[in-house]
C-alpha positions in Angstrom: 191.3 -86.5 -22.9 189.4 -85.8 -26.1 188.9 -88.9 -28.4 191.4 -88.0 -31.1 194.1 -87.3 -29.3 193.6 -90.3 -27.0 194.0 -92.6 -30.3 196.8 -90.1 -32.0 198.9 -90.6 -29.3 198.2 -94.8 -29.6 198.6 -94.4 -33.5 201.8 -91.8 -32.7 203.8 -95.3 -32.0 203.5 -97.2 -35.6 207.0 -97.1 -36.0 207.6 -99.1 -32.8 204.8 -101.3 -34.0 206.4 -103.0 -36.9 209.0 -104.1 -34.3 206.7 -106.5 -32.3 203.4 -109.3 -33.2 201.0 -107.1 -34.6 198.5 -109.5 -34.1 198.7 -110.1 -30.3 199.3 -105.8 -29.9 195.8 -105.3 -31.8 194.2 -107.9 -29.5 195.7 -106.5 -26.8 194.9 -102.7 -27.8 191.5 -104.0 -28.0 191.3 -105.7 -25.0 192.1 -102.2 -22.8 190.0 -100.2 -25.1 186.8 -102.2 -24.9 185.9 -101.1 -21.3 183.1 -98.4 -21.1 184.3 -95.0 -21.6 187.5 -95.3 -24.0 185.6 -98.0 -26.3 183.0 -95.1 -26.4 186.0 -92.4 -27.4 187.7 -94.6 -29.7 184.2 -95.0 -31.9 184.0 -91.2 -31.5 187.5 -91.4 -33.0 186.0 -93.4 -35.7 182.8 -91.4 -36.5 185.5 -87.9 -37.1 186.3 -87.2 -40.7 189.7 -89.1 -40.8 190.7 -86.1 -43.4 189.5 -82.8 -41.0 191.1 -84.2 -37.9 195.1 -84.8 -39.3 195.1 -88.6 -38.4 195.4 -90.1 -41.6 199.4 -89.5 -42.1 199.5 -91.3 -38.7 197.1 -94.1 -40.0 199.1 -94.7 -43.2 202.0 -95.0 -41.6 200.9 -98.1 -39.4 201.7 -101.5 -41.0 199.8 -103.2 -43.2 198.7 -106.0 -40.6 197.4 -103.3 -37.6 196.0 -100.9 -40.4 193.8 -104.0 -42.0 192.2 -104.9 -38.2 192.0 -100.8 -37.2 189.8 -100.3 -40.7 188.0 -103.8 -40.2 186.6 -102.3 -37.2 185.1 -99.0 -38.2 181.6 -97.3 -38.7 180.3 -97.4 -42.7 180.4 -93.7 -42.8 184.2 -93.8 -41.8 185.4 -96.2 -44.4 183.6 -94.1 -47.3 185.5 -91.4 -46.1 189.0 -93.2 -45.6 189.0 -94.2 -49.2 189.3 -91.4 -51.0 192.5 -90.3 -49.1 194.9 -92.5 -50.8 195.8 -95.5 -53.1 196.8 -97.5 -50.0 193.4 -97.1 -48.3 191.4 -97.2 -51.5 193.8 -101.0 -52.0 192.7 -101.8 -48.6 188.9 -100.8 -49.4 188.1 -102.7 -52.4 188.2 -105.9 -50.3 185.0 -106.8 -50.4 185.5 -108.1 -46.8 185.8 -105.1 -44.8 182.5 -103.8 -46.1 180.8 -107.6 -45.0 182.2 -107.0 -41.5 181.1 -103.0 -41.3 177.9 -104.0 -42.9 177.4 -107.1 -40.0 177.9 -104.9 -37.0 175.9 -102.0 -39.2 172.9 -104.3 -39.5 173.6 -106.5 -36.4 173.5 -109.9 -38.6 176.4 -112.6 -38.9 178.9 -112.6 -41.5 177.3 -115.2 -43.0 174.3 -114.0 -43.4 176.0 -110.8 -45.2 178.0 -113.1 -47.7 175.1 -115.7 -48.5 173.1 -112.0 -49.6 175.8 -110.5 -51.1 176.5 -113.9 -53.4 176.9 -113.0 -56.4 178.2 -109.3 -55.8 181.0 -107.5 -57.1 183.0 -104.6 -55.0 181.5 -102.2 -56.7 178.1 -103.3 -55.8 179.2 -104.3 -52.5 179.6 -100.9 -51.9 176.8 -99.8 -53.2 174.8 -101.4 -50.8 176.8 -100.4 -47.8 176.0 -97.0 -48.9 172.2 -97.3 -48.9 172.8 -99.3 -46.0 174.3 -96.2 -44.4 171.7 -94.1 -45.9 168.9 -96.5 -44.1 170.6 -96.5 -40.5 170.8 -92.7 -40.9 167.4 -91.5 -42.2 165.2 -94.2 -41.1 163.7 -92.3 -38.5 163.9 -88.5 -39.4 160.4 -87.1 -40.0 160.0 -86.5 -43.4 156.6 -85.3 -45.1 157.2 -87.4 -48.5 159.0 -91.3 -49.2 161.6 -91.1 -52.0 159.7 -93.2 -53.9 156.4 -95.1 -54.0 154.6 -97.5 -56.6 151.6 -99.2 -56.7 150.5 -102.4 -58.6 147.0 -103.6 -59.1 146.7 -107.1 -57.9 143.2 -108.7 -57.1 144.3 -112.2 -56.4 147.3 -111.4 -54.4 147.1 -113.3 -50.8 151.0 -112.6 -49.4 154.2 -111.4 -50.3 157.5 -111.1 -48.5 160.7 -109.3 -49.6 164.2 -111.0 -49.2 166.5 -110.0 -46.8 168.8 -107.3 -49.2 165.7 -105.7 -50.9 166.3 -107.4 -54.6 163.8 -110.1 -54.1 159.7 -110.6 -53.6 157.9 -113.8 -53.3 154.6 -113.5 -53.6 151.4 -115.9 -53.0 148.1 -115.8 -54.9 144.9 -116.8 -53.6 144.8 -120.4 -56.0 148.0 -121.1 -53.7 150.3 -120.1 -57.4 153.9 -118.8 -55.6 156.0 -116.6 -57.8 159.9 -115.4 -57.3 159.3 -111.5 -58.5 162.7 -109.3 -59.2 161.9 -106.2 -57.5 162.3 -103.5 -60.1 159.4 -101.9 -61.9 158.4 -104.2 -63.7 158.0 -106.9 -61.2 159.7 -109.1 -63.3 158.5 -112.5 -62.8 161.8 -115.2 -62.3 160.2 -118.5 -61.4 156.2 -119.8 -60.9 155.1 -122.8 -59.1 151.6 -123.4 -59.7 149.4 -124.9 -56.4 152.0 -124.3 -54.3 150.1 -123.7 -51.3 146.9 -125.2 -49.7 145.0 -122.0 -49.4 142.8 -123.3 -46.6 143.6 -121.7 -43.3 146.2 -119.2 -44.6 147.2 -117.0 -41.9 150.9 -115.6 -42.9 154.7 -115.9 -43.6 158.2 -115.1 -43.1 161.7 -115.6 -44.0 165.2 -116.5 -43.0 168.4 -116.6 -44.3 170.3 -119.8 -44.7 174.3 -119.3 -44.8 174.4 -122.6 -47.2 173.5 -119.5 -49.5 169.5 -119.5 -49.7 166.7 -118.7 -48.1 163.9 -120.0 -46.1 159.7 -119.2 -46.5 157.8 -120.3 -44.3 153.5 -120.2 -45.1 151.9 -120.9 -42.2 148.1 -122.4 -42.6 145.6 -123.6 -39.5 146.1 -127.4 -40.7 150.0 -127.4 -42.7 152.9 -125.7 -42.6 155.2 -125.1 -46.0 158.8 -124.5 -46.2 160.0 -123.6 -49.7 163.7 -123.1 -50.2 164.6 -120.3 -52.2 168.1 -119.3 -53.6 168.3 -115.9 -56.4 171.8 -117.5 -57.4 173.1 -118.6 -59.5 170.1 -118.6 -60.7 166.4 -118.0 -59.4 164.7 -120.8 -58.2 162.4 -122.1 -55.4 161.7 -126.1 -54.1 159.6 -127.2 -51.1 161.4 -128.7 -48.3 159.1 -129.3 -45.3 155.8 -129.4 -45.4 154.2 -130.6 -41.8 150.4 -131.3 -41.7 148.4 -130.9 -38.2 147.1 -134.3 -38.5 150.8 -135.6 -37.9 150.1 -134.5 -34.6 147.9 -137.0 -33.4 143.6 -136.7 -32.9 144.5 -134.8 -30.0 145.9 -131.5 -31.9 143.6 -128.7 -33.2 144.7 -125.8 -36.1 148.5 -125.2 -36.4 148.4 -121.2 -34.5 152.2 -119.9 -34.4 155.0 -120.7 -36.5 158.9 -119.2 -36.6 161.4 -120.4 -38.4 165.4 -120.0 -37.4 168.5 -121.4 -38.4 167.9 -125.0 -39.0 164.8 -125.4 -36.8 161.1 -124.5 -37.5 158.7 -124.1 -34.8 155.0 -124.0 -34.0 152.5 -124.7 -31.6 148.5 -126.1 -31.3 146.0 -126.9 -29.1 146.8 -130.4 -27.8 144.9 -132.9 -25.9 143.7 -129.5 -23.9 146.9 -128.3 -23.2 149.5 -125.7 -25.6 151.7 -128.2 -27.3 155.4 -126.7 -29.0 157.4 -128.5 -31.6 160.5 -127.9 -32.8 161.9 -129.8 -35.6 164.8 -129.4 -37.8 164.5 -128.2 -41.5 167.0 -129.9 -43.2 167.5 -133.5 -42.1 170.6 -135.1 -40.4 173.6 -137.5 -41.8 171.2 -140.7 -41.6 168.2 -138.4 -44.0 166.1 -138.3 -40.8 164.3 -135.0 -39.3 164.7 -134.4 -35.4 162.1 -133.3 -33.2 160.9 -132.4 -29.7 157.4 -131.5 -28.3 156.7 -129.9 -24.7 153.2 -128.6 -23.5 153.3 -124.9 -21.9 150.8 -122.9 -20.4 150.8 -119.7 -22.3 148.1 -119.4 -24.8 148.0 -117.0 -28.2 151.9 -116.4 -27.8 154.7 -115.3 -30.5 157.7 -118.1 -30.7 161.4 -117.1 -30.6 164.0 -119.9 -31.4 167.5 -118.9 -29.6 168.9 -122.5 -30.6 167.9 -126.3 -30.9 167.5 -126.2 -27.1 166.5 -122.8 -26.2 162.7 -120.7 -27.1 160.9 -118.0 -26.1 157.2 -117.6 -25.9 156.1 -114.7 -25.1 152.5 -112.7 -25.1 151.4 -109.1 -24.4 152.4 -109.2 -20.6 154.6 -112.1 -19.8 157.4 -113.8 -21.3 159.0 -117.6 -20.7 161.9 -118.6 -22.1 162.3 -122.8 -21.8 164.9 -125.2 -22.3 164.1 -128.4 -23.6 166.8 -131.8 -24.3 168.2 -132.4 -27.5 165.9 -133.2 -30.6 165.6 -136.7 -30.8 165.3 -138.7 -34.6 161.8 -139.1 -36.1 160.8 -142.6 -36.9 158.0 -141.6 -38.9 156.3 -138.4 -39.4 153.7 -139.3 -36.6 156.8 -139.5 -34.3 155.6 -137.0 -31.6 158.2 -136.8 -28.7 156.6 -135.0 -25.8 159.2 -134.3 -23.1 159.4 -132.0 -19.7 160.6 -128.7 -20.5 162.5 -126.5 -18.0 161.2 -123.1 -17.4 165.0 -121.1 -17.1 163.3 -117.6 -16.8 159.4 -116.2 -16.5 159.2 -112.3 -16.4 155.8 -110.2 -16.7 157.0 -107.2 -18.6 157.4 -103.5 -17.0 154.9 -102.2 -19.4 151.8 -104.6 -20.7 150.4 -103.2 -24.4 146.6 -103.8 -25.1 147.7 -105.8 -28.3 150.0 -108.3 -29.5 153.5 -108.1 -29.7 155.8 -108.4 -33.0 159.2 -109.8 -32.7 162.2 -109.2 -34.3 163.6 -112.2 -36.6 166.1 -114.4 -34.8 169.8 -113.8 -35.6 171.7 -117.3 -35.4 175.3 -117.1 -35.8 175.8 -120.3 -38.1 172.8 -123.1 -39.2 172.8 -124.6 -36.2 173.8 -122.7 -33.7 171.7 -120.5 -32.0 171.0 -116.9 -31.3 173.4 -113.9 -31.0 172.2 -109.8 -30.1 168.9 -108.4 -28.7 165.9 -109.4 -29.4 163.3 -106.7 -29.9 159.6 -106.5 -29.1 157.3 -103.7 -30.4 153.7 -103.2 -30.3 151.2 -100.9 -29.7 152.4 -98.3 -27.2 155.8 -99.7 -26.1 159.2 -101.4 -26.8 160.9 -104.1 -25.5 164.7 -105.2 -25.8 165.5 -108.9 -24.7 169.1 -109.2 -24.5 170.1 -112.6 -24.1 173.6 -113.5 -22.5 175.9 -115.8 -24.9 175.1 -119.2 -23.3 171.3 -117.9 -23.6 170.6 -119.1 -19.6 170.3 -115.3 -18.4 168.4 -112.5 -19.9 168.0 -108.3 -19.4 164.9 -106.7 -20.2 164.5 -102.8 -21.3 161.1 -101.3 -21.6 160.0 -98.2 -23.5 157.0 -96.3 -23.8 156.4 -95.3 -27.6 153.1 -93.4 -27.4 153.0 -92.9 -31.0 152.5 -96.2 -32.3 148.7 -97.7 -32.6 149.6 -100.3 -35.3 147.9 -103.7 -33.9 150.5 -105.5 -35.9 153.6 -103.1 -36.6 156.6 -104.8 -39.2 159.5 -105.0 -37.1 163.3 -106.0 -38.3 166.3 -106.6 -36.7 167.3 -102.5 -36.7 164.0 -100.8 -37.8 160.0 -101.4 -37.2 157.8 -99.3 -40.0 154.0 -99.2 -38.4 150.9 -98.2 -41.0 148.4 -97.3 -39.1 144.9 -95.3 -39.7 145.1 -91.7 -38.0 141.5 -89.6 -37.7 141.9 -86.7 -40.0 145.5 -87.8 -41.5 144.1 -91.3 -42.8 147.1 -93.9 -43.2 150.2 -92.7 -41.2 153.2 -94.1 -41.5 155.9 -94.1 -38.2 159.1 -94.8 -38.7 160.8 -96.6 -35.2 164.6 -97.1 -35.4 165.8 -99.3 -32.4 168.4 -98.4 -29.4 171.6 -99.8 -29.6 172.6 -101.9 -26.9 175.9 -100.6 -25.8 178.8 -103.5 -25.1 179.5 -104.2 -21.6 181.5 -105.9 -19.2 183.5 -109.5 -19.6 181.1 -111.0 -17.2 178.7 -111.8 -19.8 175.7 -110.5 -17.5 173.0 -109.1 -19.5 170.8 -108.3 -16.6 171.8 -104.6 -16.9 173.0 -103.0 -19.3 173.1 -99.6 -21.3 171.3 -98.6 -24.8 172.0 -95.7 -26.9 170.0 -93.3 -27.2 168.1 -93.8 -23.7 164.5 -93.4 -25.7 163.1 -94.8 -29.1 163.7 -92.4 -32.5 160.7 -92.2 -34.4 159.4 -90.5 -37.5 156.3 -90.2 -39.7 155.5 -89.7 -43.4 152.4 -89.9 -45.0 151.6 -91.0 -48.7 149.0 -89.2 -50.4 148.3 -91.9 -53.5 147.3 -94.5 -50.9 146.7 -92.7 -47.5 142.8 -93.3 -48.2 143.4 -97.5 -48.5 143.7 -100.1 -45.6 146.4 -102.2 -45.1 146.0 -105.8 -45.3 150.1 -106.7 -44.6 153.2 -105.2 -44.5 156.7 -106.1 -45.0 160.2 -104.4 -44.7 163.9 -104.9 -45.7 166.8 -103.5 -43.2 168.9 -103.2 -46.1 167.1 -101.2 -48.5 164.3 -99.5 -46.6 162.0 -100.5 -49.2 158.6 -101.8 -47.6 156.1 -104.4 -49.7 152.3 -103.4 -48.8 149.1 -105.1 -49.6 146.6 -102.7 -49.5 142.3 -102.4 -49.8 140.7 -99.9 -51.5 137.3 -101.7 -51.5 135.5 -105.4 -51.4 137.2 -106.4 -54.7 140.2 -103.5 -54.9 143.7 -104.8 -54.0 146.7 -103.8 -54.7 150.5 -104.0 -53.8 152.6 -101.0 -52.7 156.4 -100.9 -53.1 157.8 -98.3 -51.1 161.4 -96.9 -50.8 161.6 -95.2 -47.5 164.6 -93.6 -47.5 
């Protein structure tokens, strides 16, 4: 049965509908739509042009109850579509709600990390976004020969910068350890300055995460300390330091601080320890007493990446192996020297189908509240190939999907939680940029068993643009924003010759 008349003849029965609980109907229409082949006809139903295919006097007649959880579930594209047809569906589509829960399942984020970025935002802009949004998911990797829009800053003393989750936002790190809150318009408007910030010494990089308490987390990681500055764009712009963890709290026994993530509520990182690899994890913001929590366990894996799935649950992984461990619950520091080294249990330990020659970059954690834990794929991208980890919802069992992506030489490619950009040097074409968008992962049976399960499309879209103001520079770091496609790149043109790129992909 083709997909539009499958769901005209469920919408044909609205007038019976208003008769019964249209709560426990739409549950129950969802139920028996959500296995494999009508779930996929009913979100071909949703991609049509609601006004080409003659459904929408069936829609509008449905009650207002069914009509709000039917529009609540459709693609971006759809809604823009559905509101221009009629006062009733433009009324149902400037609640700003419907475009948080189309943008969440766009993006593959929680709700609340959609509200705590969208603080602040009227419908108007709300919408807005969802359309560049639906511009990125779309474009992001068609080859194109130009980017809409590229421009360049000279900047000698710049060390770092990362851009906010939403696009608006930069925060940047000089070399004298100075950390600004930039707006990202053209004029780099500068919103807040902390001077000294950051020990310089051992610098090696950062990243972000959104906090749903309406901020977000940086986290500068150095060889001897860690930093985490808390930073929130409203009501107004401002950034304080909340953690800062020094190696020497460690003990004689550790070496440099080498990997650091940050997730949720919990920051990890790992050293050299007493000649073993010792992991910490330790919450940011403190419990009800004011005390931090924390738990250590030595591993065997050296010069790994570190994925927090929850307070209990990491991943290390390096380019040919992955181990995902489970450790007890995180235990009340004493002091700051409180180091709690406990037996962790190894609940997987894969080699991956495909090994790359470099080191793999992970996409950021997804946590569905501050301290809960994981939710989605994880993806791994590096040199030559792809990797989806999709964890099941308890996080005990995992599937693994491998891809070759030929195309991609970038030792250190920029990977979010829908798109990776990878600069790379090319002979003859100088710096390339390739554009990677990631497989969906399809939804599958009740059983919860991720072990095998079904992407879409079967191989890894890519494209490539070059940009000929800056294709003869190096790249010294890259960052990207899902939302926005706009990319933040430090770049080399010489000893004493920096500068930082913004670019606007799509």
């Amino acid at each position: 049965m083709e997909p539009h008349v499958m769901a005209g003849q469920l919408l044909h029965k609205s007038e019976c509908l208003k008769t019964v609980n249209i709560s426990g109907l739409a549950n129950a229409l969802w139920v028996n739509l959500t296995s494999a082949a009508p779930f996929k006809a009913l979100l071909s139903f949703m991609d049509f042009d609601p006004r080409s295919t003659g459904l929408s006097d069936k829609l509008t007649g449905l009650p207002d109850e069914l009509l709000a959880y039917i529009i609540g579930g459709m693609p971006l594209r759809t809604l823009f579509s559905l509101r221009n047809i009629s006062k009733r569906f433009y009324r149902f589509l400037d609640d700003v709600t419907v475009w948080q829960k189309a943008l969440s399942s766009t993006l593959g984020i929680p709700r609340s990390s959609v509200e705590t970025i969208l603080l602040g935002s009227s419908p108007g802009e709300v919408r807005q976004r969802a359309m560049r949004v639906l511009l990125v998911n779309e474009q992001w990797h068609r080859p194109q020969r130009y980017p809409r829009r590229i421009r360049t800053y000279r900047w000698l003393n710049l060390r770092d910068v990362q851009i906010l989750p939403g696009g608006d936002w930069l925060v940047c790190l000089s070399t004298d350890g100075t950390l600004q809150l930039r707006r990202a318009d053209r004029a780099l408007s500068t919103e807040f300055t902390i001077p000294e910030a950051v020990d310089m010494s051992g610098f090696t990089t950062s990243s972000t995460s959104v906090n749903p308490h309406g901020s977000f987390y940086v986290l500068f990681h150095c060889t001897q300390r860690l930093y985490i500055y808390e930073v929130y764009v409203v009501p107004e712009p401002i950034m304080r330091l909340v953690v800062v963890t020094v190696r020497r709290d460690l003990g004689p026994e550790a070496t440099i601080l080498r990997n650091a993530s940050i997730a949720g509520n919990i920051v990890g990182f790992d050293c050299f320890w007493a000649g073993r690899n010792l992991l910490c994890l330790r919450t940011v913001r403190p419990n009800s007493d004011g005390k931090h929590e924390q738990i250590a366990f030595l591993y065997n894996m050296a010069n790994c990446t570190i994925h927090i799935l929850s307070r209990r649950i990491v991943i290390v992984c390096d380019a040919s192996s992955i181990e995902v461990h489970k450790v007890p619950e995180l235990r009340p520091m004493s002091s700051v020297t409180d180091l709690q080294i406990v037996e962790s249990e190894i609940i997987l330990k894969q080699n991956l189908q495909i090994v790359t020659p470099g080191t793999l970059t992970g996409s950021p954690a997804v946590w569905d509240s501050f301290d809960g834990g994981h939710i989605g794929p994880l993806i791994m991208i590096g040199p030559g190939v792809l990797h989806i980890v999709l964890p099941s919802s308890d996080l005990e069992s995992y599937g693994f999907r491998a891809f070759r992506v030929p195309e991609i030489l970038a030792p250190f490619p920029t990977s979010g939680t829908r798109y990776a950009l990878c600069p790379q040097l090319e002979p003859g074409r100088g710096l390339v940029f390739w554009t990677v968008k990631y497989p969906v992962v399809l939804p599958f049976g009740g059983d919860d068993d991720p072990r095998s399960f079904e992407v879409e499309p079967d191989y890894v879209p890519v494209g490539r643009f070059v940009v000929d103001e800056i294709k003869h520079m190096a790249v010294v770091a890259t960052r990207m924003d899902d939302w926005t496609g706009r990319a933040c790149i430090i770049l080399e043109d010489g000893p004493n010759s920096r500068s930082l790129g913004v670019l606007d992909v799509v």
